[in-house]
N, C-alpha and C positions, 0 to 999 in steps of 0.2 A: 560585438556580438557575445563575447564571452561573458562579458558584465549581464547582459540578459539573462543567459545559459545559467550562471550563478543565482542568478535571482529567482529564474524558474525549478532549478535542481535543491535550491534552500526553502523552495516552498512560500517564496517572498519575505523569508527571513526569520518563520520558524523554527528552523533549523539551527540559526543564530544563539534557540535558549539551550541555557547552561547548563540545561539538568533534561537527560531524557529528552530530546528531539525528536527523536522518533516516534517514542512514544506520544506524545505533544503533536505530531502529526498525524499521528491514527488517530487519535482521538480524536480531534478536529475535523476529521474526515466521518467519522462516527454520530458527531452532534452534527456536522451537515446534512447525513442523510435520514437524521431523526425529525430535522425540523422542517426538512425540505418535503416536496409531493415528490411520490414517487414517478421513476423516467421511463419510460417506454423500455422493455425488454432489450431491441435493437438498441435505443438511440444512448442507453446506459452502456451497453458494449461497444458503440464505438465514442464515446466520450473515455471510457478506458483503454481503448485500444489510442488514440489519442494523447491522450495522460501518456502510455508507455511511449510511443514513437516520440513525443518531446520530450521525454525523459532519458532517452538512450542519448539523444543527442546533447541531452543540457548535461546529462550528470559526464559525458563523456566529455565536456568541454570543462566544467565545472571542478574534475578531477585534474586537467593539469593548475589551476590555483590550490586548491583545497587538499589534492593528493587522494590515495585508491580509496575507493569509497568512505570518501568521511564521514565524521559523523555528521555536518550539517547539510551534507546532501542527504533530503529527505522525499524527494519526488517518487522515489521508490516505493516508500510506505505508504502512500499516496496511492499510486496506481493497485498496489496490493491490498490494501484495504479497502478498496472498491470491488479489486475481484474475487476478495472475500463474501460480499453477500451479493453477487451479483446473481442475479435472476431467482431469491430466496425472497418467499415474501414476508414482511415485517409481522403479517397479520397481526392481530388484539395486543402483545405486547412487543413492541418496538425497540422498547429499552431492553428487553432484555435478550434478543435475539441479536442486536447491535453491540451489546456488552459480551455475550457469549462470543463472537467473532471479535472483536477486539483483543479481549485478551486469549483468545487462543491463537488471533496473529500474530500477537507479541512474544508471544511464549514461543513459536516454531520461528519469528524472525530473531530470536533472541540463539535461540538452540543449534538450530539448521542441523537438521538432521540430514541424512543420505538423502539423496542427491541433491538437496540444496545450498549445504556448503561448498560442496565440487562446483555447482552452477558459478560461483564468484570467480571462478578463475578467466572466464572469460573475458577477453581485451574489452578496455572502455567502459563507455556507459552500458555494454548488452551484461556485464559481469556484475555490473551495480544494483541493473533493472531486477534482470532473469531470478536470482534467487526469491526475492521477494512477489514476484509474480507466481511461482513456483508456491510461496508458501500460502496465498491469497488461493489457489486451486484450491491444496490443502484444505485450508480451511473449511473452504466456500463446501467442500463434501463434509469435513467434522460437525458444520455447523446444521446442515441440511441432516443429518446423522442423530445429533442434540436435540433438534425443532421433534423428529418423529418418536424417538425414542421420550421425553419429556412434556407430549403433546403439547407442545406453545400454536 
């Protein structure tokens, strides 16, 4: 099981690259949802919600191979950057309401500001998951913030 847990908490391997995994995963997560049709309101929330409960368990297994959240557990970034634009619509330009969450997830999962550096200290996969989820909320308001203020 834990060989799974690894494979699902690295993203299938993702996380494996040498430069920026994380970022490497947001972004992939990013051209997914650009190229993809968009998911029903609910059924995008719990494909996230989803995302995080395997992710509490994979990266919590994930971390006794790998150690506290490494860096090629990337499942986090993953759940995070889905609930960065989750229920924000792409309207007329896509790329760039996708690119504006991008790196302003990267920027707060890079930073961790209050209270999402404290969120790590929690045991396991919930300390791995939670800040990154934490900064996907963030966003998912800076971004919905951006779209109105910039009329996209």
């Amino acid at each position: 099981m834990r060989r799974l847990a690894v494979l699902l908490a690295t993203g299938f391997g993702v996380g494996r690259l040498p430069i920026a995994p994380a970022s490497w995963a947001s972004l992939l997560v990013a051209l997914f949802l650009y190229y993809s049709d968009p998911l029903e309101f609910w059924v995008f929330g719990g494909v996230i919600l989803g995302i995080f409960a395997v992710g509490v368990w994979a990266a919590g297994e994930a971390e006794r191979s790998l150690g506290h959240d490494a860096s090629p557990i990337v499942i986090d970034e993953v759940a995070g950057m889905l609930l960065a634009v989750w229920g924000i619509s792409l309207g007329a330009r896509p790329a760039v309401v996708l690119g504006i969450a991008f790196v302003l997830f990267r920027i707060l999962d890079v930073w961790k500001p209050f209270p999402i550096r404290q969120s790590q200290r929690l045991p396991g996969g919930w300390g791995v998951m939670i800040d990154d989820v934490l900064a996907g909320v963030v966003v998912n308001l800076l971004t919905r913030v951006a779209i109105h203020v910039f009329a996209l």
